[in-house]
C-alpha positions, 0 to 999 in steps of 0.5 A: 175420466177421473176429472170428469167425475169429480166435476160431475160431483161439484154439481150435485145436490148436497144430500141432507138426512131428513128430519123428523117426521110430522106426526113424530114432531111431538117427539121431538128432535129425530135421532142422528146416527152420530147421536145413537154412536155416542149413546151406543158406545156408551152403553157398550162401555158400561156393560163391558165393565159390569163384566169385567166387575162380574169376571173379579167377583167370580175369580175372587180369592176369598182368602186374599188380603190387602192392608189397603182393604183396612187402611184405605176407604171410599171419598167419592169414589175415590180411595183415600189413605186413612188419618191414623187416631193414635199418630197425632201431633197437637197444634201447640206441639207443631207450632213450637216445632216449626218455629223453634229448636230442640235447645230452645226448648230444652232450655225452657224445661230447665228453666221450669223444673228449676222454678218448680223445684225452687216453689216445692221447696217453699211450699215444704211439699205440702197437700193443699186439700191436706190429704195425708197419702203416707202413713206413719208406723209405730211400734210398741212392746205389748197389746196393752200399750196399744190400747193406751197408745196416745199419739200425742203424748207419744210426739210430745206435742199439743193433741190440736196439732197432731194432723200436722205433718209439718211444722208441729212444735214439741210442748217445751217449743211451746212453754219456752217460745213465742209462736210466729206467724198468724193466729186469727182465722182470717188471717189463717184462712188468708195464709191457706188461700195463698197456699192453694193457689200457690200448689195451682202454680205448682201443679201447671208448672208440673205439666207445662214441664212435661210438655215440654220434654214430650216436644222435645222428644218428638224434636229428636227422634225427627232428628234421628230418621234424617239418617237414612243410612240406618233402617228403622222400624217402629216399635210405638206410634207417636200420641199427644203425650208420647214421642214415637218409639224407632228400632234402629239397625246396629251396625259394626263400628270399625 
């Protein structure tokens, strides 16, 4: 019988759904049931998560607290880790860190500061712009001998020379000895050119010197969290001009 039955469905018709009717036509394509599941499981889907948001926002403690709530924001829709502002490290440091070691650099900044200590000695640490940042104090015996008070005669020297705080040769200097070195105006204004740009150096090598031993702090302490057998804190983040600060654990030594 069985048999029977399934021979008697290989003759029948197939049975196609309907299409659209004629005065429907201007609507277009009619609507197959596997169409209106897509559609409905879709529309399902989404009112099932506005309740759900619905239930959170109800059952939410408005005491809760997260650090993600503040260290984390919204790309797309998606949440991202927030890049902290004050934990950066520029190009030029990371170059340097990538390609070289801590002795190379260390040997660079000795380097420099022996070239720095080598022009502040030349230049007899002299203001470019002339600037006198230090004070000289005198003393006297008697208000009186402030009011005469005459500073050149009290340095023994030509009052023309008494803004100097370098090189200012007494009066028996200048009656019994020739003075060397420029006395025209070019020349004098050629010697002050040279010693400006001279202090320019200076002051380049000074920072370039500080760089380095910023570079090289950084090198060290990467070195120093290599050790995972100690925990560390961090007491200071790292910035451009400053290495991060760590709070390792002290352990007994046996």
């Amino acid at each position: 019988m069985s048999s029977f039955r399934k021979a008697l469905k290989s003759r029948q018709r197939n049975h196609h759904e309907r299409s659209q009717p004629g005065f429907r036509k201007h609507l277009g394509l009619l609507e197959k049931k596997k169409d209106y599941k897509l559609r409905a499981d879709d529309y399902h889907k989404k009112q099932n998560t506005l309740a759900a948001l619905r239930k959170k926002a109800l059952d939410k403690n408005p005491d809760e607290f997260y650090f993600k709530m503040i260290n984390s924001k919204l790309d797309d829709g998606v949440h991202v880790a927030k890049k902290g502002q004050e934990e950066e490290v520029t190009e030029e440091q990371k170059k340097v860190m990538r390609t070289q070691d801590m002795k190379y650099v260390e040997m660079k900044r000795t380097a420099e500061a022996k070239k720095i200590e080598r022009l502040k000695g030349e230049l007899h640490l002299l203001d470019a712009d002339r600037k006198q940042n230090n004070k000289h104090t005198f003393f006297v015996d008697s208000k009186k001998d402030v009011r005469s008070f005459d500073l050149a005669t009290h340095l023994n020297t030509a009052p023309e020379l008494v803004d100097r705080v370098y090189n200012r040769p007494t009066l028996e200097t200048l009656e019994t000895k020739r003075v060397q070195g420029a006395t025209d105006a070019a020349s004098v204004k050629k010697m002050a050119k040279q010693r400006k740009h001279q202090y320019k150096i200076l002051s380049q090598r000074i920072d370039r010197e500080k760089k380095l031993f910023v570079i090289s702090q950084k090198i060290q302490a990467r070195k120093d969290l290599q050790d995972k057998s100690k925990k560390v804190v961090k007491v200071k983040k790292e910035t451009p001009n400053a290495a991060p600060i760590y709070k390792f654990e002290l352990k007994r030594k046996r």
